[in-house]
C-alpha positions in Angstrom: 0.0 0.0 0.0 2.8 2.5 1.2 4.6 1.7 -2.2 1.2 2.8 -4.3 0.7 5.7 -2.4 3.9 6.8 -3.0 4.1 5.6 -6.4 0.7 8.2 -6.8 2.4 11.1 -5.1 5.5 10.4 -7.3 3.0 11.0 -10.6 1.1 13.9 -9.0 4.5 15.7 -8.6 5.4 14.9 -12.0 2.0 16.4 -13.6 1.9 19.1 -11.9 5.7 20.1 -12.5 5.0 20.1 -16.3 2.2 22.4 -15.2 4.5 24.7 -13.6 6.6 24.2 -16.9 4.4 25.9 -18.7 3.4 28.4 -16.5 7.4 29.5 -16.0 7.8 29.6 -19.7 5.2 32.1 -20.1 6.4 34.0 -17.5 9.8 33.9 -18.9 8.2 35.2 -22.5 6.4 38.3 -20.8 9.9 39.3 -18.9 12.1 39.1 -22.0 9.1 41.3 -24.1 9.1 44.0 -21.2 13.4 44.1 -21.3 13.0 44.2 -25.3 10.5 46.9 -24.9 12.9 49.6 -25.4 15.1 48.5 -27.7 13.6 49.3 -30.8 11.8 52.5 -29.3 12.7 55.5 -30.7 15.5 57.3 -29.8 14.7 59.5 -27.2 12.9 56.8 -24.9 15.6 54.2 -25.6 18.3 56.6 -24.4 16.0 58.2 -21.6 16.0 53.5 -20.5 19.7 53.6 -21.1 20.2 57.0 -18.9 17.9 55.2 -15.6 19.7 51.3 -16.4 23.5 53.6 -16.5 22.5 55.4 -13.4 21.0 52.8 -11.3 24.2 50.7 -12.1 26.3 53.7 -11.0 24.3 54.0 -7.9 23.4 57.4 -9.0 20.3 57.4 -7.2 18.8 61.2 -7.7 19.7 61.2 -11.2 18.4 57.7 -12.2 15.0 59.5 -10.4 15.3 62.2 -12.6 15.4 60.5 -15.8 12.7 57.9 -14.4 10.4 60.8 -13.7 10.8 62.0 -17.4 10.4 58.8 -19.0 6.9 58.2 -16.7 5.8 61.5 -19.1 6.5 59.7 -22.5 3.9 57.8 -24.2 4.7 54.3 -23.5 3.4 50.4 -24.7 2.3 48.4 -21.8 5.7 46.6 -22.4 7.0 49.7 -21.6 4.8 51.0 -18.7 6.0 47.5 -17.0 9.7 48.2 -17.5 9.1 51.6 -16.0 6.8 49.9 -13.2 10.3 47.2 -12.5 12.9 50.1 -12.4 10.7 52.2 -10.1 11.0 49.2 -7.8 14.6 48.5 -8.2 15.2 51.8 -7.3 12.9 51.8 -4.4 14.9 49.0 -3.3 18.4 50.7 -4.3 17.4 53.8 -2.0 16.0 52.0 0.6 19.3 50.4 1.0 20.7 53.3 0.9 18.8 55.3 3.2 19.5 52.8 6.1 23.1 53.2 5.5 22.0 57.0 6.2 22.4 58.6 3.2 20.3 61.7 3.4 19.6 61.9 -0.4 18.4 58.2 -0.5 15.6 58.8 2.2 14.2 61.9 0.2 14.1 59.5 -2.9 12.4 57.2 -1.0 9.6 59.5 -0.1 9.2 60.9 -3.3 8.4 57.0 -4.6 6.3 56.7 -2.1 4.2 60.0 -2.8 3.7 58.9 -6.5 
């Protein structure tokens, strides 16, 4: 009996893993759309993305918030309005860190994220 029910368990893992499968590839088709949203945007938008990814990686907080701010204004696809919606929380993140190391600048950034 013990072998059975384990055999049973064994094939309910294995279903619902190829469920999951599925589910993780889709997921993994929606996140590589929203990264490749801004590579064939025009110009402006693309370098405004570049400007917020070159900042963020330069732990340039306020002006990464600065160029995330403009690029909120642009008229975006929802690709795009997801991006933006992913680097306003990796930069919540960022200053948050930041701000508990007590950098002043980090805690007004914070704020600000928070008012929007």
């Amino acid at each position: 009996m013990f072998k059975f029910c384990a055999f049973a368990l064994g094939l309910l893992l294995l279903a619902f893993s190829g469920c999951g499968d599925k589910e993780q590839a889709e997921a993994g088709k929606a996140a590589k759309a929203v990264q490749q949203s801004f590579e064939k945007a025009p110009d402006a938008l693309k370098s405004n993305y570049d400007e917020i990814r070159a900042a963020m990686a330069g732990n340039d907080l306020t002006k990464a918030k600065a160029a995330l701010d403009q690029l909120r204004t642009q008229k975006l696809s929802p690709e795009q309005q997801q991006a933006v919606v992913e680097l306003r929380q990796e930069l919540m993140y960022k200053a948050a860190v930041a701000a508990q190391k007590g950098d002043a600048n980090a805690s007004k950034i914070v704020q600000s994220l928070r008012a929007q």
